[in-house]
N, C-alpha and C positions, 0 to 999 in steps of 0.2 A: 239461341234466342236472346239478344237484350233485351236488358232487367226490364225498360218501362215500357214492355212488349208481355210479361208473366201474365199469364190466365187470372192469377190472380188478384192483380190488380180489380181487376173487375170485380170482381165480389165486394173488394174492399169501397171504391167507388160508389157502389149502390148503398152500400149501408150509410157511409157519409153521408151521403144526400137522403135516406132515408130518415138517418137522424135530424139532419138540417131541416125537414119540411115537418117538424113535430108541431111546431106553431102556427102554419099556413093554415088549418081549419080544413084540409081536404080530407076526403070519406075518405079510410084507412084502404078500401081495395084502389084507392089512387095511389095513393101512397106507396104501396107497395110497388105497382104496378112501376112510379116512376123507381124506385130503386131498381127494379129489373131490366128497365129499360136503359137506364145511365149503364149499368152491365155490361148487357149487349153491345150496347152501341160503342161503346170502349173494344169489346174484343172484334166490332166489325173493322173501326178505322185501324184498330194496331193488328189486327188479324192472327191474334193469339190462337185460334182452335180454327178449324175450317172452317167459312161461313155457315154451311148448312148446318153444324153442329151447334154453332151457337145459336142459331134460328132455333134448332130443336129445344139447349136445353133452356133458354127463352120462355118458349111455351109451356113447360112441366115445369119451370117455378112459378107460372103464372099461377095454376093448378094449386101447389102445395101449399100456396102463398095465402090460397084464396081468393085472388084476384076476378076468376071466374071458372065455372065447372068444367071439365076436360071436356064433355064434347062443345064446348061453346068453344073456346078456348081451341083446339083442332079440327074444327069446321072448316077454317078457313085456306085449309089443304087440303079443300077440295072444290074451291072454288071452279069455274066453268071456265076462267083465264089461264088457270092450271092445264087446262084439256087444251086450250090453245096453244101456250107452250109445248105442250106433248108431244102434238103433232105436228106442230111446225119445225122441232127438234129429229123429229121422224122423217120431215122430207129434204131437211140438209143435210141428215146421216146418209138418206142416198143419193144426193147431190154431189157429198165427196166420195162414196164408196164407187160409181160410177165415174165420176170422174167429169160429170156435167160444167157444176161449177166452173172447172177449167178449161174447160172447152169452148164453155162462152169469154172468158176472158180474154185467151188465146185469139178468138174472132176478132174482138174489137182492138185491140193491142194491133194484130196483122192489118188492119184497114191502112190503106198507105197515108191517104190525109191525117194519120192520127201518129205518125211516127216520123214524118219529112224534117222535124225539128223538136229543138228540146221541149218548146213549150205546148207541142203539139203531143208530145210524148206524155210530157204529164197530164194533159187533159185526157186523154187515152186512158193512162192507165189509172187516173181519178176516175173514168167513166166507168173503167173494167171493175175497180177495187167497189166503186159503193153500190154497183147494178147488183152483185156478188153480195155481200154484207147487207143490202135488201131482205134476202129473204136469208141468210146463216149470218152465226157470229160474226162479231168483228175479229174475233181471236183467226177464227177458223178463216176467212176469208183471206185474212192477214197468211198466215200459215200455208195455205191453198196458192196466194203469189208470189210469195218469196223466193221460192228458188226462181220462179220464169222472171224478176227483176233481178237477181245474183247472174244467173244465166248471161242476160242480157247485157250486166256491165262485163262478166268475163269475154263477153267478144268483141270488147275495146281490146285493142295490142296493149298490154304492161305500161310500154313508152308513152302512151299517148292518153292514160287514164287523168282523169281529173277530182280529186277528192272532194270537189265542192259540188259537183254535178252527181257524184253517187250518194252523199249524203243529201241534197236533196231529193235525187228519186225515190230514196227508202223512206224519205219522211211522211212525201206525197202519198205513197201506200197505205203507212202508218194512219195518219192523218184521214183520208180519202175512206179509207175502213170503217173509223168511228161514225163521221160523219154518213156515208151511205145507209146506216140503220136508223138514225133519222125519219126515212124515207117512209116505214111501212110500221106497223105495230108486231111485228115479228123482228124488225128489224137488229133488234138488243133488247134484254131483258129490263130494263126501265121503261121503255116503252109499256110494256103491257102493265108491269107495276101501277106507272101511274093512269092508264086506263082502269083498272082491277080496282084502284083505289078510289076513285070517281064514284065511280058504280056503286061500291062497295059501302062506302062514307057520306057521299056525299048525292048518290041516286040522280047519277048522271052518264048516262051509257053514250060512248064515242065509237058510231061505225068504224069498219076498215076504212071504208070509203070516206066518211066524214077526215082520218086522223091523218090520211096521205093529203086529204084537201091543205092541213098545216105541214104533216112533215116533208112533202116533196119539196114546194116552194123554197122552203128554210134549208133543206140539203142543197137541192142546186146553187141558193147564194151562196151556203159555206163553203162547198166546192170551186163556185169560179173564184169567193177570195182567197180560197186554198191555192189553188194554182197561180195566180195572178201574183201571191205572196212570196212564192217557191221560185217562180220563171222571172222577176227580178233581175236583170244583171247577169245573167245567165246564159253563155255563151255554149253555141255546142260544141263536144270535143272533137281530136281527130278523132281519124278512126269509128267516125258513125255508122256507116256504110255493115259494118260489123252488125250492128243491134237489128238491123233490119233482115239480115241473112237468117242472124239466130230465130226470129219473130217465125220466119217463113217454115224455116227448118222443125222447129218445134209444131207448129199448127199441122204439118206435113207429118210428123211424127206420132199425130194422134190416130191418124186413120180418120176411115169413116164412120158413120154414129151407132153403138152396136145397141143389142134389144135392151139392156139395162140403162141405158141412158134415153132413149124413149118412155121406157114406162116410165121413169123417174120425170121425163118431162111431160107426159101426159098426168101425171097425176099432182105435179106441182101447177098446170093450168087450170085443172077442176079447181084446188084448191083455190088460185087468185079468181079464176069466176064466182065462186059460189060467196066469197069475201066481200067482192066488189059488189055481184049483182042481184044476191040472194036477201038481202035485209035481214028484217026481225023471221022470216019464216026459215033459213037455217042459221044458229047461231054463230058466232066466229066460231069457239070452238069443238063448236060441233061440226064445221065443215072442214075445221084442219084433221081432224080425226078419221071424217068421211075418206078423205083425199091419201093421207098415211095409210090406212089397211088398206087400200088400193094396191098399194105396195107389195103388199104380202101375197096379193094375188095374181099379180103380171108377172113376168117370166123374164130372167136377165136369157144372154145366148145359152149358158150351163144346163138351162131348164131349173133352176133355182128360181127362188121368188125373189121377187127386184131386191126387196130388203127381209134379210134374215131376220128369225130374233137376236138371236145372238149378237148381230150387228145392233140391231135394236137399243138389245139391252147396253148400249156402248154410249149412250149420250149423257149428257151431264146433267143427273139425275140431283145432283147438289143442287143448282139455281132451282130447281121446283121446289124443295124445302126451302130453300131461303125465301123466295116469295115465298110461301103459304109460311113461314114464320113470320115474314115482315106484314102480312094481308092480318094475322092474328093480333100482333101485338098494335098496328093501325087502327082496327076494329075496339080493340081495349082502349084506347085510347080516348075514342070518344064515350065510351058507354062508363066509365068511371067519372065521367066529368074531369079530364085529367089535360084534355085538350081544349078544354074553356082556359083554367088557369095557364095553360103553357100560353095560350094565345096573346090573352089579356099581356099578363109578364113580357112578350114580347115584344108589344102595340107600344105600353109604355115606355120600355127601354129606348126602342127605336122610333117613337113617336111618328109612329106609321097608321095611315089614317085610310089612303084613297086607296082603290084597287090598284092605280098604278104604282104604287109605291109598293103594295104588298105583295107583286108579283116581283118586282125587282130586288126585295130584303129577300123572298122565295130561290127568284134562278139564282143570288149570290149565296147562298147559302149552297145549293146544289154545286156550284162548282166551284166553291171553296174544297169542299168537301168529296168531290171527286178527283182532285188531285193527292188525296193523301188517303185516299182507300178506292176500292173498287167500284164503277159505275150502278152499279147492283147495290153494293150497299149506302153508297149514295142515294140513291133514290127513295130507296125504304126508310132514310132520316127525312131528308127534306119533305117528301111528299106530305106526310101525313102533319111533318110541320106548317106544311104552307095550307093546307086544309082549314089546322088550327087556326091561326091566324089570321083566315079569311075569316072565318065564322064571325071571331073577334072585332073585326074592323069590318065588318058588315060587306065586304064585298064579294062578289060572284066567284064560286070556288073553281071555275073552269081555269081562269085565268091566271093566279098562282100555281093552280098544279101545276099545268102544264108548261107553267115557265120553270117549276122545279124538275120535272119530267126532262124535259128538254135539256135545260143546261148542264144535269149528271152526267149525259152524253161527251160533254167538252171534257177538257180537263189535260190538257197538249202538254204541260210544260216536262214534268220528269220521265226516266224511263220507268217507273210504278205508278206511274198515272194510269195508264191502259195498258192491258197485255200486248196488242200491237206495237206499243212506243217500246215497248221492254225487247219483242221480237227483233223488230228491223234497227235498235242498238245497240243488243246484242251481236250483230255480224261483224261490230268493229268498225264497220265503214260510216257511222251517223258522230258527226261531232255534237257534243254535248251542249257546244255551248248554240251549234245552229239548232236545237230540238228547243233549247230557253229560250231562244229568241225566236224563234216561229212560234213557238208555242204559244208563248205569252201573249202574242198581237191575235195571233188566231184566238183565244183564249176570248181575251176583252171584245173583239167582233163578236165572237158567238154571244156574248152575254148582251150585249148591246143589239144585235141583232134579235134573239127572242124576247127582249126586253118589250121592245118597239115593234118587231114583227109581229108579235102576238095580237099586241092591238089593232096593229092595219087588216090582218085577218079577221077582225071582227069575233075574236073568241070572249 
């Protein structure tokens, strides 16, 4: 670990600023609260301890601190967006355990209009990578096509590969991943974040249905300017004829659809009906939950149940502490009076006045901030900043969050920007310097698109 990466910095951190706000006049459980918080938020961006751990010990110095009683203080893991998370985790566990996920990729990949040329290939497999990452991670999505885009360039002949053409397709993956969870409020964990926090803060509940009315729109743009950025100049190589055999050969390879990927796909339909057309009378996460034990009680071929526990117990079980630490210390936030002064302090600095402006100082702060730590723990910073801030400057708190929501999402330039950039350059085959420079342009579109699209949308 480098030094300016040590756990303990953070401690140190919080106490500076603890000492530093001895003159502000704030109520001492602010006070503290902000030295806990500078803490944290130090071991999220430099990720000194696992996230979830620093969530955790987060919340127990709020506790000893005084900040607020332990169960005020761990209420908030147990939020009803937690139950959402839960089971939406539950039904991409059998989405890969089955083997679904890939199978619908495989489909739209094999459509021949979707692979007659390069730039038909990347829309393909943009379409494959974010229908995918809709409903599972971006990691896991990511992971789930990697080999079938490795696959694919290995049935170009040696002689006839082109380095620029496979560092692009990996990027499109890469890229095409993040951007598809956009799409759904399961679609990545910022999503529901800043839903959870809305609700939570600021007593604003965003259907399924209402949050795809913004993120589908906003995915499809980043998408066609994802590929329209990628397909560029962009000749196809020899040896095409290759990618198309492998497509075929591999869909042929799957078979036909067995009983565990059925159940998995009847019970991921219940879940998007009951999302889309059940309203206030079943809650989101009470119909992701509904939808997941389903699971446990269909039958793969084996006569097992679609999803074991044990596979169950296989999900990443870390993101649900980190939200319910980040949903804790957001909640502290306002109830110490701690996000009046962060607001003000911020309004001044940046003499930020209209909603539009505080939704733009909001998504630039989110994706600053998401390129030098986790999308997840991006979110948990800005969110609750742009909250503050709103209140501050008087404008509608939909509007900031969800352009901080949103923009955590981006964040293209490095390979530790997202686990997906990290994946596909990893293989070796993604040049660095074409990930900076897609990045960067996709990057400033995205920010400038929910800047702007936000408001066209009427939020």
């Amino acid at each position: 670990m480098t030094r300016w990466r040590h756990p303990l910095i953070g401690p140190l951190l919080g106490a500076l600023l603890w000492l530093g706000l001895g003159t502000c006049g704030l109520l001492p459980e602010a006070r503290n609260l902000a030295g806990v918080m500078a803490c944290v938020v130090f071991w999220w961006v430099a990720e000194s301890l696992p996230l979830a751990v620093s969530a955790l010990l987060g919340s127990c110095a709020c506790v000893l601190l005084g900040v607020a009683p332990a169960r005020k203080v761990f209420a908030a893991y147990g939020d009803p967006v937690i139950m959402l998370f839960l089971g939406s985790f539950w039904l991409a566990k059998a989405m890969a355990r089955h083997g679904l996920d890939r199978r619908i990729a495989l489909r739209l990949l094999s459509v021949p209009s979707l692979n007659r040329s390069p730039a038909a290939l990347m829309t393909g497999l943009a379409a494959a990578a974010a229908m995918v990452s809709a409903w599972v991670s971006n990691t896991a999505a990511t992971a789930m096509l990697l080999p079938v885009v490795l696959g694919m360039l290995s049935a170009i002949p040696a002689e006839s590969r082109d380095p620029r053409f496979e560092s692009r397709l990996l990027l499109m993956l890469a890229f095409a991943a993040s951007l598809g969870g956009l799409a759904t409020p399961v679609g990545t964990p910022p999503n529901l974040i800043g839903m959870g926090m809305l609700e939570r803060l600021a007593g604003i509940h965003l259907s399924f249905f209402a949050w795809m009315k913004l993120g589908v729109p906003l995915a499809v743009v980043s998408l066609a300017f994802a590929v329209l950025l990628l397909c560029r100049r962009l000749d196809a190589p020899p040896g095409w004829g290759g990618l198309r055999r492998y497509l075929d050969e591999e869909r042929a390879r799957i078979g036909p659809w067995t009983r565990g990927e059925k159940a998995t796909a009847m019970a991921l339909s219940l879940a998007v009906v009951l999302w889309l057309f059940a309203g206030e009378a079943v809650p989101e996460g009470v119909a992701a939950l509904l939808a997941a034990s389903l699971l446990f009680v269909l039958r793969d071929g084996h006569g097992a149940p679609a999803l074991t526990w044990d596979a169950a117990c296989g999900i990443d079980w870390g993101v649900l502490l980190l939200f319910g630490g980040g949903m804790s210390l957001g909640g502290l936030l306002f109830d110490t009076k701690l996000a009046d002064s962060l607001g003000q302090a911020l309004a001044s600095l940046l003499g930020v006045r209209s909603p539009f402006g505080t939704a733009g100082v909001s998504a630039g702060l989110a994706l600053v901030t998401s390129e030098l730590s986790s999308n997840t723990a991006s979110a948990n910073v800005a969110v609750p900043t742009a909250l503050a801030l709103a209140k501050t400057t008087g404008a509608a708190p939909s509007y900031p969050a969800l352009a901080a929501t949103l923009a955590a999402s981006f964040g293209f330039l490095l390979p530790v920007s997202t686990p997906p950039n990290a994946l596909v350059y990893g293989t070796g085959k993604v040049r660095l310097r074409d990930m900076m420079r897609f990045g960067l342009v996709l990057d400033v579109f995205g920010f400038v698109l929910i800047w702007f699209g936000l408001g066209v949308l009427g939020v």
